[in-house]
C-alpha positions as CSV (number, residue, x, y, z in Angstrom):
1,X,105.3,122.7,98.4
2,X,104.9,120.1,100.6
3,X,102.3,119.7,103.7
4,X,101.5,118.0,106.6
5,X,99.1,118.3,109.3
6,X,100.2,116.9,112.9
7,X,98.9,117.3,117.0
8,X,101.8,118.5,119.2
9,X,101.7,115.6,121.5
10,X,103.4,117.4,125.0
11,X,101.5,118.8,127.9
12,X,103.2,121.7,127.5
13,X,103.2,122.5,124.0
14,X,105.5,124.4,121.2
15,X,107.3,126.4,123.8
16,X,110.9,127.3,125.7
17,X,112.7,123.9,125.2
18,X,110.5,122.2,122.6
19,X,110.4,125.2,120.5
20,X,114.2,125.4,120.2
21,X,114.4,122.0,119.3
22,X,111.8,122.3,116.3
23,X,113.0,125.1,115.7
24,X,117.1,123.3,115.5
25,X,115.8,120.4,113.7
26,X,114.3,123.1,111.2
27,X,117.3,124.8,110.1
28,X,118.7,121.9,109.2
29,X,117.0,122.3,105.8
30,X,117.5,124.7,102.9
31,X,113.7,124.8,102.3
32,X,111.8,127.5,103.9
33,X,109.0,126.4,106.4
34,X,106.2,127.4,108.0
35,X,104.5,126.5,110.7
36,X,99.9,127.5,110.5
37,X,97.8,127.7,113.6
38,X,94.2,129.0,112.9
39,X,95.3,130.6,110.4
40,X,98.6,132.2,111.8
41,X,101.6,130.9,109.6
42,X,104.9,131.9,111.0
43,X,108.4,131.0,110.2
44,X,109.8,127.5,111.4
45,X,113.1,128.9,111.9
46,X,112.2,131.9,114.1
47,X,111.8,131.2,117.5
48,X,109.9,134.3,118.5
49,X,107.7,133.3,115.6
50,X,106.9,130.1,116.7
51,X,106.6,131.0,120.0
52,X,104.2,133.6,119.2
53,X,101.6,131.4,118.0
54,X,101.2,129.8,121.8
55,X,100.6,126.1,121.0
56,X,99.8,123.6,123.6
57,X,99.2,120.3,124.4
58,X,96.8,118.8,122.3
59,X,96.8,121.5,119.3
60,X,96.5,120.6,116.2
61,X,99.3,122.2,113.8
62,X,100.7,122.4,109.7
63,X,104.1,122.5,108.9
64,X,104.4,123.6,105.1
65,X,107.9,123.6,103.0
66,X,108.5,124.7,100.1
67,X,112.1,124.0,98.7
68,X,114.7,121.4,98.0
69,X,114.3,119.1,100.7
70,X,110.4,120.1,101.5
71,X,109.4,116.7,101.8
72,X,112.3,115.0,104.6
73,X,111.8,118.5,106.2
74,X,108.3,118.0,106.7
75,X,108.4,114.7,107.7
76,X,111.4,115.0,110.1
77,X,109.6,118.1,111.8
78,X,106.4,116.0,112.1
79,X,108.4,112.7,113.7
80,X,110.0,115.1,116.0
81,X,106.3,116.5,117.1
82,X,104.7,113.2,117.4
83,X,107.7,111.9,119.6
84,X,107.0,114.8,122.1
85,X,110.2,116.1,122.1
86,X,111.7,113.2,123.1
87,X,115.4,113.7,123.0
């Protein structure tokens, strides 16, 4: 299992068109992730999941994977959060 803690970065948070891309980016990996707000931990690759867990701007968020590829998953998920969604 691999972990990282990150700050979504965008004013608007982890929803509509930033959640679809996290949520792109993370099914790009065999590994199953999770993504934990106070104490919620939801699927990575469900977008009603992720979207259920209403993060905004400025919230601080852990991505955890556990799998194969845990670690580049992690880490590309965090670089996409800390960019802002940046296409």
């Amino acid at each position: 299992m691999f972990v990282k803690d990150v700050t979504v970065q965008n004013q608007v948070g982890l929803h509509a068109r930033p959640a679809t891309y996290f949520i792109q980016k993370a099914n790009e990996f065999k590994s199953s992730i999770w993504v934990e707000k106070d104490e919620r931990k939801v699927n990575a690759k469900s977008l009603l999941g992720v979207l259920s867990l209403g993060i905004m701007g400025d919230t601080g968020i852990r991505i955890i994977a556990s799998g194969s590829d845990e670690e580049q998953a992690v880490n590309d998920l965090v670089k996409l959060v800390e960019s802002g969604f940046a296409d």
